[in-house]
FIKOLZA-1660 file (N, C-alpha, C; in steps of 0.1 Angstrom, whole numbers, plus 5000, padded with zeros to 4 digits):
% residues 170
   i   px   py   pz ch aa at
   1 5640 6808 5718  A  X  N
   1 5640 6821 5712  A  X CA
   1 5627 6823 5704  A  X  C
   2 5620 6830 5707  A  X  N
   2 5609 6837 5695  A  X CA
   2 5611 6840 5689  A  X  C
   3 5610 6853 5691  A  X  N
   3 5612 6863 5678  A  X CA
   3 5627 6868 5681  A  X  C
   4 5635 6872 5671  A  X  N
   4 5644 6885 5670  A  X CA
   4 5634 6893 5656  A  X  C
   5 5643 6908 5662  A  X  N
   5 5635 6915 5653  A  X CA
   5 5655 6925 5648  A  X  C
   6 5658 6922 5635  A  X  N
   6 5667 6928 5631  A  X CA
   6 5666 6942 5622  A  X  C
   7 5669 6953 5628  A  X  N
   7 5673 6961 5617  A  X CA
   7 5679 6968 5615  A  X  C
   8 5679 6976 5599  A  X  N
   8 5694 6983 5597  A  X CA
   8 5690 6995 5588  A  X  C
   9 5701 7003 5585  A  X  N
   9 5699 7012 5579  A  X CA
   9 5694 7007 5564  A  X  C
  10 5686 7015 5557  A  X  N
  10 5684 7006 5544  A  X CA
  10 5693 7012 5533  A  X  C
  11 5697 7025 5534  A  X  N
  11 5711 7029 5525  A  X CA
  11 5721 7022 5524  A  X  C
  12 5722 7013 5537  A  X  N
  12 5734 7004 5539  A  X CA
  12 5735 6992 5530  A  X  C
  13 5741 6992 5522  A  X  N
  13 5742 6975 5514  A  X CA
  13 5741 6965 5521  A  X  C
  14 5757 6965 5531  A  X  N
  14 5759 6954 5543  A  X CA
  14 5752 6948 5550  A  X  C
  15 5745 6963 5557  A  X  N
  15 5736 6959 5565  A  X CA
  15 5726 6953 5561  A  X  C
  16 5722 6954 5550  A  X  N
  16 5707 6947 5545  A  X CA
  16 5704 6935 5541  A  X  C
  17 5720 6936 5536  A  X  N
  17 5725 6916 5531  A  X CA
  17 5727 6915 5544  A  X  C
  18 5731 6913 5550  A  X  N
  18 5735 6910 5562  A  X CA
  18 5723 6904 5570  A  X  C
  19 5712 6916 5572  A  X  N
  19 5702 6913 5577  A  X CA
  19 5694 6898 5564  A  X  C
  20 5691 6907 5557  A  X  N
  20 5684 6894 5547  A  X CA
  20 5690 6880 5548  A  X  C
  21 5702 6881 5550  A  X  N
  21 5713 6865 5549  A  X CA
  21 5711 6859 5561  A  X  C
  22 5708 6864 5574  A  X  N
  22 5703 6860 5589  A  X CA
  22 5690 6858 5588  A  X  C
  23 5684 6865 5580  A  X  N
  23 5663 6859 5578  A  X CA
  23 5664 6844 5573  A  X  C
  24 5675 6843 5562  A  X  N
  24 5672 6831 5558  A  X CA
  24 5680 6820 5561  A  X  C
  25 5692 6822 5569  A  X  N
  25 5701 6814 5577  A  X CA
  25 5692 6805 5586  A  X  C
  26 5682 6813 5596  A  X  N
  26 5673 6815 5608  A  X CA
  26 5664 6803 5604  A  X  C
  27 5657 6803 5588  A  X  N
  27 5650 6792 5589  A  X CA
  27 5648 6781 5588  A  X  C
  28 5663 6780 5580  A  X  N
  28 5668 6765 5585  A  X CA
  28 5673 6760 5600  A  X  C
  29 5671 6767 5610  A  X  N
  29 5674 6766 5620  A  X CA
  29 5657 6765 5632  A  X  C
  30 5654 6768 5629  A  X  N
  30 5636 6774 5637  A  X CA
  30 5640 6786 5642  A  X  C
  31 5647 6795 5639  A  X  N
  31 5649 6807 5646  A  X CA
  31 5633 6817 5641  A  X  C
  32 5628 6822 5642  A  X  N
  32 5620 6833 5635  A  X CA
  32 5626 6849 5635  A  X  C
  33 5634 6852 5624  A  X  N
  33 5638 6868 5624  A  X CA
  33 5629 6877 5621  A  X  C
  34 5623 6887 5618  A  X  N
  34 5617 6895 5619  A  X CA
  34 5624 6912 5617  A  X  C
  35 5622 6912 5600  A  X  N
  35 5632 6924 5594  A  X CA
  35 5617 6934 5588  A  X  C
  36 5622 6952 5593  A  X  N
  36 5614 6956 5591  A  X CA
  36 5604 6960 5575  A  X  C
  37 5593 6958 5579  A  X  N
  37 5583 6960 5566  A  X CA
  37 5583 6976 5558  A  X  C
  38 5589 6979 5550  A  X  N
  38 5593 6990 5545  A  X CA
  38 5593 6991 5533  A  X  C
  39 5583 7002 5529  A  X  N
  39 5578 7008 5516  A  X CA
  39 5586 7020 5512  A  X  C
  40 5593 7024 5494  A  X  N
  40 5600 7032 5495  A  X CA
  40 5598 7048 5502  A  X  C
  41 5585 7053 5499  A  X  N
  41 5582 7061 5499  A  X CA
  41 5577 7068 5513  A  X  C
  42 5576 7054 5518  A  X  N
  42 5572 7059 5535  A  X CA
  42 5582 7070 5543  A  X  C
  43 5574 7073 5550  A  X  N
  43 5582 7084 5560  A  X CA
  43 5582 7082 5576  A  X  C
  44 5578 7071 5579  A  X  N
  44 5570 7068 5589  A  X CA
  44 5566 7056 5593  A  X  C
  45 5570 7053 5606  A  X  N
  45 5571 7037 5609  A  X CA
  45 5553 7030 5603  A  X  C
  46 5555 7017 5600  A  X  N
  46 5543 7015 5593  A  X CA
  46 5536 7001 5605  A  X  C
  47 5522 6999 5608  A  X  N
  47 5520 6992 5617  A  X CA
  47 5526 6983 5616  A  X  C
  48 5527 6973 5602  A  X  N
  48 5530 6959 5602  A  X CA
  48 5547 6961 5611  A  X  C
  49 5556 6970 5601  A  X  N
  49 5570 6968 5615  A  X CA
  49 5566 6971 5624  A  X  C
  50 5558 6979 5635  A  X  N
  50 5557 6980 5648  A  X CA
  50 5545 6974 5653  A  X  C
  51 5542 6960 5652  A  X  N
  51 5536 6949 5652  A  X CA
  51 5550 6937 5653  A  X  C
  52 5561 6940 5643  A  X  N
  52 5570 6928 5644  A  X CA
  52 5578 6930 5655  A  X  C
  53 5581 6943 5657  A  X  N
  53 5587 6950 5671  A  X CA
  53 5581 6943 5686  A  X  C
  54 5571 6945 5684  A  X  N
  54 5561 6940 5696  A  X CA
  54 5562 6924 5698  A  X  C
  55 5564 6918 5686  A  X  N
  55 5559 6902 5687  A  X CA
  55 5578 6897 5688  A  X  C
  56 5583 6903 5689  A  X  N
  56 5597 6900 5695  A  X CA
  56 5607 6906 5706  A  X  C
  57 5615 6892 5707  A  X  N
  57 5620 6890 5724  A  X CA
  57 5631 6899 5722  A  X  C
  58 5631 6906 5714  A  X  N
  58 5648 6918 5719  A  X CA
  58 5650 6921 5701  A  X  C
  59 5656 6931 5702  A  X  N
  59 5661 6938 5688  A  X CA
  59 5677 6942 5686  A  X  C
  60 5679 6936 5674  A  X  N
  60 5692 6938 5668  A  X CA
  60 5691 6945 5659  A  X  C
  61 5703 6960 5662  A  X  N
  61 5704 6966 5650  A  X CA
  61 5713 6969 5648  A  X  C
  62 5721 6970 5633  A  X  N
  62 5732 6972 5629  A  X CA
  62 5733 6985 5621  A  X  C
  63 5740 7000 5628  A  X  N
  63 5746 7009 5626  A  X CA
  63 5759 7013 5623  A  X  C
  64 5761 7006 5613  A  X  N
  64 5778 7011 5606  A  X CA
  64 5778 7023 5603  A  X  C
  65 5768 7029 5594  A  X  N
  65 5771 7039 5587  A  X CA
  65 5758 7051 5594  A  X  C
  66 5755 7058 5589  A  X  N
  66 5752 7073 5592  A  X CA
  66 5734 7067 5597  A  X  C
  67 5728 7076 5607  A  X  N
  67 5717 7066 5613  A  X CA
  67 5707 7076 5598  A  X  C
  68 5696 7064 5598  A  X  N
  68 5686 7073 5589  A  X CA
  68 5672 7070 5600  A  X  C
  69 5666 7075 5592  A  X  N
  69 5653 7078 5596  A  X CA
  69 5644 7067 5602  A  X  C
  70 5642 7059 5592  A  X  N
  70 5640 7042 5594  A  X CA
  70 5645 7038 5606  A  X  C
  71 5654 7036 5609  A  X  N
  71 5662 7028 5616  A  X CA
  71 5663 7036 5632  A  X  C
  72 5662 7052 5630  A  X  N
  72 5659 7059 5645  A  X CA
  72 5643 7054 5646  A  X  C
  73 5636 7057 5638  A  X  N
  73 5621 7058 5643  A  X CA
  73 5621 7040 5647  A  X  C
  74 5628 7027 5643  A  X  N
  74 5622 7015 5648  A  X CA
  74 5631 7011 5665  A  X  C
  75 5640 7020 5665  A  X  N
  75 5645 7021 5682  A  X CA
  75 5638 7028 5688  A  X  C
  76 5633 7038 5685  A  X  N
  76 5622 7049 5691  A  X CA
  76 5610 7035 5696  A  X  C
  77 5609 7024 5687  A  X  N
  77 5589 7020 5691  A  X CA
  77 5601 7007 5699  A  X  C
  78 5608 7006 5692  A  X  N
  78 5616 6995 5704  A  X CA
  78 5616 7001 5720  A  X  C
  79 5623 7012 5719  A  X  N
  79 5624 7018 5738  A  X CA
  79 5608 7017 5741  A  X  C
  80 5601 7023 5736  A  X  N
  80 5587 7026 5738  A  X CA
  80 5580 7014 5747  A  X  C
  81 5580 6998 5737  A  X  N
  81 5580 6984 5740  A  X CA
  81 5587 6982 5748  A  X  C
  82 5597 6987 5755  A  X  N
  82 5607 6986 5764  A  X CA
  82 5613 6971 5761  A  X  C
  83 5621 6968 5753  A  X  N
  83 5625 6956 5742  A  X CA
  83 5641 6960 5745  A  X  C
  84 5645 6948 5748  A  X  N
  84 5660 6949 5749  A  X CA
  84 5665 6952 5733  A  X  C
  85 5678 6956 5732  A  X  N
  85 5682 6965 5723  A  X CA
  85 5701 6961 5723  A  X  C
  86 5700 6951 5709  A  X  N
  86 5715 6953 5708  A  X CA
  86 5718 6958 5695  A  X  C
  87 5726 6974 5700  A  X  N
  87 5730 6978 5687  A  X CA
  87 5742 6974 5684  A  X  C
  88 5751 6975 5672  A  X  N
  88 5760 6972 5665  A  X CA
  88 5772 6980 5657  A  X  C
  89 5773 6988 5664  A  X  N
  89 5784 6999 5652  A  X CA
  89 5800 6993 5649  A  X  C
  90 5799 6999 5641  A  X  N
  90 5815 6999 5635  A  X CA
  90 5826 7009 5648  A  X  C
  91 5835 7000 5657  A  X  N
  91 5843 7006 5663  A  X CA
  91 5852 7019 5659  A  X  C
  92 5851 7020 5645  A  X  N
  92 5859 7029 5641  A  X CA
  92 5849 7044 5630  A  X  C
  93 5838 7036 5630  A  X  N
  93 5829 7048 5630  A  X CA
  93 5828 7059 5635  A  X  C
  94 5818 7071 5631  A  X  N
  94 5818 7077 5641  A  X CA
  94 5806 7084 5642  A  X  C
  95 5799 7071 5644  A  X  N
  95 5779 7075 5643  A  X CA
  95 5778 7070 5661  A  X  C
  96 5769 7073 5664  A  X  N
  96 5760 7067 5678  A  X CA
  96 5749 7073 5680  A  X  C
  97 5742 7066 5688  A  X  N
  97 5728 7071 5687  A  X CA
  97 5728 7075 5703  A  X  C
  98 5720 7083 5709  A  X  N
  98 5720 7089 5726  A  X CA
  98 5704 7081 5729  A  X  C
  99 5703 7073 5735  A  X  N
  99 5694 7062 5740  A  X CA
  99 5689 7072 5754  A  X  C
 100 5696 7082 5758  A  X  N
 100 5690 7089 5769  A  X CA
 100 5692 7080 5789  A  X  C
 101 5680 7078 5791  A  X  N
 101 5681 7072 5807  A  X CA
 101 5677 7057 5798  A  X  C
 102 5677 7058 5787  A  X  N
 102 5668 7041 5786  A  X CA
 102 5681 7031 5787  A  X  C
 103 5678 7021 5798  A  X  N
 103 5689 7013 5802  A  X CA
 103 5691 6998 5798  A  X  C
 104 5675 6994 5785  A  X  N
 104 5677 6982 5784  A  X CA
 104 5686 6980 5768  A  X  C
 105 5697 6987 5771  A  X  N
 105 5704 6983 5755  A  X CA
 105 5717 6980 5757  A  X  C
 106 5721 6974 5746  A  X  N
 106 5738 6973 5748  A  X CA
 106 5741 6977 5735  A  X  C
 107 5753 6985 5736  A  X  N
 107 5756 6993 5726  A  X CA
 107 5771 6987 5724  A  X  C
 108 5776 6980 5716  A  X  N
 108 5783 6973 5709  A  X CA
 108 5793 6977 5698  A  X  C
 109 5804 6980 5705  A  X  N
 109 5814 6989 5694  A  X CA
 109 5826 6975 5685  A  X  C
 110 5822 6971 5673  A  X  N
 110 5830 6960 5670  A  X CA
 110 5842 6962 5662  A  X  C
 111 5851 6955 5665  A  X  N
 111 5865 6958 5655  A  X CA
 111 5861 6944 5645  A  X  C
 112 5855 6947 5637  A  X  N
 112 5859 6939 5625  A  X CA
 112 5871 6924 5622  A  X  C
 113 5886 6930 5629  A  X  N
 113 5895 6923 5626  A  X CA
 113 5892 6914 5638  A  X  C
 114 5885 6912 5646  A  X  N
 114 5885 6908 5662  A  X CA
 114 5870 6906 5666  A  X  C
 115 5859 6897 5662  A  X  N
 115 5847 6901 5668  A  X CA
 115 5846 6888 5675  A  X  C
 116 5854 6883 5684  A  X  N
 116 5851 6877 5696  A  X CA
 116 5845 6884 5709  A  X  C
 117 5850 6896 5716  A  X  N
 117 5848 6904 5723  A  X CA
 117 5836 6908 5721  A  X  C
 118 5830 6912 5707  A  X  N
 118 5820 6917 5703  A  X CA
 118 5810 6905 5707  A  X  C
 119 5815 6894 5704  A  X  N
 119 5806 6878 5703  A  X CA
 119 5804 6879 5723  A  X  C
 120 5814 6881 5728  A  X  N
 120 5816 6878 5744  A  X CA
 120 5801 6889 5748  A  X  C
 121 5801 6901 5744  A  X  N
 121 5797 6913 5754  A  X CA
 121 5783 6908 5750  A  X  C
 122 5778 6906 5737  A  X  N
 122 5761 6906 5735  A  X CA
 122 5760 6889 5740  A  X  C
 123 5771 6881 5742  A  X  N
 123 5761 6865 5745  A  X CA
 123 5760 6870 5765  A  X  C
 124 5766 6882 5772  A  X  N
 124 5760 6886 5782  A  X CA
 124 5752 6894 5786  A  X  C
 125 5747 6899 5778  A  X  N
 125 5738 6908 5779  A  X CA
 125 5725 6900 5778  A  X  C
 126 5724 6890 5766  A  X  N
 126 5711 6886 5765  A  X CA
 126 5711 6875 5775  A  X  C
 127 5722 6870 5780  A  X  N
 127 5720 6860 5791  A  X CA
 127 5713 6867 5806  A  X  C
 128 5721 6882 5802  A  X  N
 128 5714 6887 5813  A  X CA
 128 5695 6888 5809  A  X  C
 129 5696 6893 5801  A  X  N
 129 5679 6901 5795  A  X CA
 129 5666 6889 5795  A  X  C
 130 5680 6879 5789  A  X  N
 130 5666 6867 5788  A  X CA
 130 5665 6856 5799  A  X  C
 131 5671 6861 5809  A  X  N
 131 5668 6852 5821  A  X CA
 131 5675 6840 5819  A  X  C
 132 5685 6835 5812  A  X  N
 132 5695 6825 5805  A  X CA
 132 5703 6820 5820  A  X  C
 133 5702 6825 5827  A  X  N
 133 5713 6823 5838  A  X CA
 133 5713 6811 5846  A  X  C
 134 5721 6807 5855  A  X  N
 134 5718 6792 5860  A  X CA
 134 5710 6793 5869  A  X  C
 135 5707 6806 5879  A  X  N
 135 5695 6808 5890  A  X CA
 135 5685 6805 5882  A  X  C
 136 5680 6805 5874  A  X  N
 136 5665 6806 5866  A  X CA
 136 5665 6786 5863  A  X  C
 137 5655 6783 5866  A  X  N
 137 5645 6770 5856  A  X CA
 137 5642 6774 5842  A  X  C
 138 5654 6768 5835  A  X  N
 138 5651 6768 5819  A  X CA
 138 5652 6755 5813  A  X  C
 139 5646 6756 5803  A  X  N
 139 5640 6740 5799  A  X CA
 139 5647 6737 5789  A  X  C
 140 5651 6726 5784  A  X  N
 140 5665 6719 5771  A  X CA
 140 5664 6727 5762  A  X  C
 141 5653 6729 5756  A  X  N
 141 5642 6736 5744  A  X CA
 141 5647 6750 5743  A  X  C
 142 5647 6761 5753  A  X  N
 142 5649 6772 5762  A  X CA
 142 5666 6778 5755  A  X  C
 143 5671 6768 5762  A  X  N
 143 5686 6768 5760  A  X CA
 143 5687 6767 5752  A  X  C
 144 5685 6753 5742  A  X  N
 144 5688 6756 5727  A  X CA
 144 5686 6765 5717  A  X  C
 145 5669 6769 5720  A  X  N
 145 5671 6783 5712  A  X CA
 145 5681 6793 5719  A  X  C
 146 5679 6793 5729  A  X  N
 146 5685 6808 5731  A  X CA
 146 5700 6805 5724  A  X  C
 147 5709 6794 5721  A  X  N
 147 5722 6795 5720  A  X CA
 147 5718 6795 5705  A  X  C
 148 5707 6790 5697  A  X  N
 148 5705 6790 5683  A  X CA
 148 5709 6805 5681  A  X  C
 149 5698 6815 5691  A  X  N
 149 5699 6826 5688  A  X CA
 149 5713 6841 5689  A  X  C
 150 5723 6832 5698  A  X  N
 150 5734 6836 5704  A  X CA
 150 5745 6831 5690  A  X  C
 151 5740 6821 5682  A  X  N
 151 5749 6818 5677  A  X CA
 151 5745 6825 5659  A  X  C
 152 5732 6828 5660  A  X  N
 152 5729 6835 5646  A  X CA
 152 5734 6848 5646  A  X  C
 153 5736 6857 5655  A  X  N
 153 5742 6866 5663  A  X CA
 153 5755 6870 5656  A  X  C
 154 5765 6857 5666  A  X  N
 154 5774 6855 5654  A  X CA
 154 5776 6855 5647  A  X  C
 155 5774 6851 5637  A  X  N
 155 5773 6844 5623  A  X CA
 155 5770 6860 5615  A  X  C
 156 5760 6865 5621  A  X  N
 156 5759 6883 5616  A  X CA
 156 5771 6889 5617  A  X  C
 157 5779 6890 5624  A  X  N
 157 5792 6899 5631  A  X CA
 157 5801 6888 5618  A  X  C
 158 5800 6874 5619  A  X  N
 158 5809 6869 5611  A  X CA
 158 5809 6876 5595  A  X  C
 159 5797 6876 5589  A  X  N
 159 5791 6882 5578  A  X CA
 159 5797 6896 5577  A  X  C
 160 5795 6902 5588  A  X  N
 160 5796 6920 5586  A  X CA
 160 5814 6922 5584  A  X  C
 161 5817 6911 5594  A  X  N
 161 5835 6913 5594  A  X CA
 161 5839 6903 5578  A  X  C
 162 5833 6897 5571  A  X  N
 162 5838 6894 5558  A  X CA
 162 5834 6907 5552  A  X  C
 163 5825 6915 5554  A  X  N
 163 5821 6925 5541  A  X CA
 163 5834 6937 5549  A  X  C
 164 5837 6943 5559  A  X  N
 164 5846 6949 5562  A  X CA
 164 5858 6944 5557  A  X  C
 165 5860 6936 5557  A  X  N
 165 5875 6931 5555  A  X CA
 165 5876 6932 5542  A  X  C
 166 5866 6927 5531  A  X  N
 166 5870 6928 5517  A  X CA
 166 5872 6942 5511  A  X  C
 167 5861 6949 5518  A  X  N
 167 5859 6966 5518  A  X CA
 167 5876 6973 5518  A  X  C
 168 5879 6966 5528  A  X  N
 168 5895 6971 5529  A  X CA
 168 5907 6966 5521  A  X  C
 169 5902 6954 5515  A  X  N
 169 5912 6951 5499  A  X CA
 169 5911 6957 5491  A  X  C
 170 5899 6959 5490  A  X  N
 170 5897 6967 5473  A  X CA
 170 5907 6980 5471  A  X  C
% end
């Protein structure tokens, strides 16, 4: 696994800890994450994130709550890069984004109480995207990241379903 490149809404609490808790999870692991470079005042994707865009193998983004600006404009230079694309919403939301004819994404509706299914759909997708499959010559190295990266993945979904679930005690 190279790069992943994670992002999220920045109004979103969750999402941000979320993302930030996977940047630093990743480096005790050798993963490299890659979370967008973002100045308050900007309006407008800035080279350094669409630079981190480019220098990574597929993008994760997490849309629970209402899409903002940020977060449309770094899917916009993602399709552009033609960069696989796993989004993340809240199954019970009721945001989505319209990706159009662009066909390299998977769009991922999670129940919180249940994110095995959610774990099942994206470890196929990227098996499909990253050539993971048993037809392909992949090397020990290969596989391990890729399952490093299959399993940081998780571990996000695991994080987002502790912040949902306590959301729902309070």
């Amino acid at each position: 696994m190279e790069n992943i490149f994670i992002t999220y809404n920045p109004s979103s609490e969750a999402e941000s800890n979320t993302a930030l808790r996977l940047q630093t999870i990743s480096n005790l692991y050798g993963i490299s994450v890659l979370l967008p470079y973002r100045h308050k005042n900007e309006t407008e994707i800035n080279s350094e994130t669409h630079n981190r865009i480019e220098r990574s193998q597929f993008i994760v983004a997490f849309c629970l709550n209402k899409l903002t600006k940020h977060l449309k404009q770094e899917l916009e230079t993602s399709i552009q890069l033609k960069k696989p694309i796993i989004i993340i919403y809240d199954k019970y939301g009721n945001n989505k984004i319209n990706f159009g004819k662009y066909m390299n994404v998977k769009e991922v509706f999670v129940d919180f109480n249940d994110i095995d299914s959610a774990s099942h759909t994206i470890a196929s997708f990227l098996k499909e995207k990253l050539k993971i499959a048993k037809s392909t010559k992949v090397t020990k190295k290969e596989k391990s990241n890729n399952g490093l990266g299959l399993a940081l993945i998780g571990v996000g979904l695991g994080l987002l379903a502790l912040w949902a679930l306590s959301k729902d005690t309070k």
